[in-house]
C-alpha positions as CSV (number, residue, x, y, z in Angstrom):
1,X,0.0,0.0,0.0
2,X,2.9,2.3,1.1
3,X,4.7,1.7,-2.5
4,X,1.7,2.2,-4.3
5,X,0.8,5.1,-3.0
6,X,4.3,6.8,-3.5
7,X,4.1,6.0,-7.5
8,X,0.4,8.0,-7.0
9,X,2.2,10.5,-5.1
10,X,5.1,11.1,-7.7
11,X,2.9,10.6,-10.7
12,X,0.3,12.9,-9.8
13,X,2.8,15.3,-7.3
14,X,0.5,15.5,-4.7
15,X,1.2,14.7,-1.0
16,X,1.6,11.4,0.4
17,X,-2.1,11.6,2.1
18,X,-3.9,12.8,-1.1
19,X,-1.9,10.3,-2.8
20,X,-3.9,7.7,-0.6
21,X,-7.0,9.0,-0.9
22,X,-6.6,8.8,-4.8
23,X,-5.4,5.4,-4.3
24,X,-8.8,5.0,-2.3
25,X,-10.9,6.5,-5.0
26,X,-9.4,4.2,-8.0
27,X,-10.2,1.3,-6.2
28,X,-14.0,2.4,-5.3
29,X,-14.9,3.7,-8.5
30,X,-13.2,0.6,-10.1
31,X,-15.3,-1.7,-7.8
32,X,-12.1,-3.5,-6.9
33,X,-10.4,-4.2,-3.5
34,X,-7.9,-1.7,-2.3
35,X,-4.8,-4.5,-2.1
36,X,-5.6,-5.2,-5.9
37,X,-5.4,-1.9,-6.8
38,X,-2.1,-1.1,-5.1
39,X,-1.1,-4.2,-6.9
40,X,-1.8,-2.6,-10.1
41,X,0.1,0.7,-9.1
42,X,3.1,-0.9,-8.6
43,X,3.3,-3.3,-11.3
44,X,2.8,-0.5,-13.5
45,X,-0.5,-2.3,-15.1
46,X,-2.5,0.7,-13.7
47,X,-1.5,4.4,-14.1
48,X,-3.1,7.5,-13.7
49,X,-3.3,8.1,-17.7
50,X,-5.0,5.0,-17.9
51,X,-8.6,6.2,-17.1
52,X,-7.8,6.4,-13.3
């Protein structure tokens, strides 16, 4: 979650807690879990020019 959220935080340049509540809003309006969506973060399979 921490990792994740510091790719948000760099991508978007926001601070770390905005960058967590982003993280929180990708994973509610995808319907997915928050851990999955983390997951995609860091493997690079989700980005924020991708929709999110």
């Amino acid at each position: 979650m921490q990792r994740a959220t510091g790719v948000l935080q760099v991508d978007a340049d926001v601070h770390y807690e905005d960058a967590l509540a982003l993280l929180r809003v990708l994973a509610f309006t995808r319907g997915q879990e928050l851990g999955a969506v983390a997951r995609d973060v860091v493997d690079g399979t989700l980005s924020l020019g991708q929709g999110g």
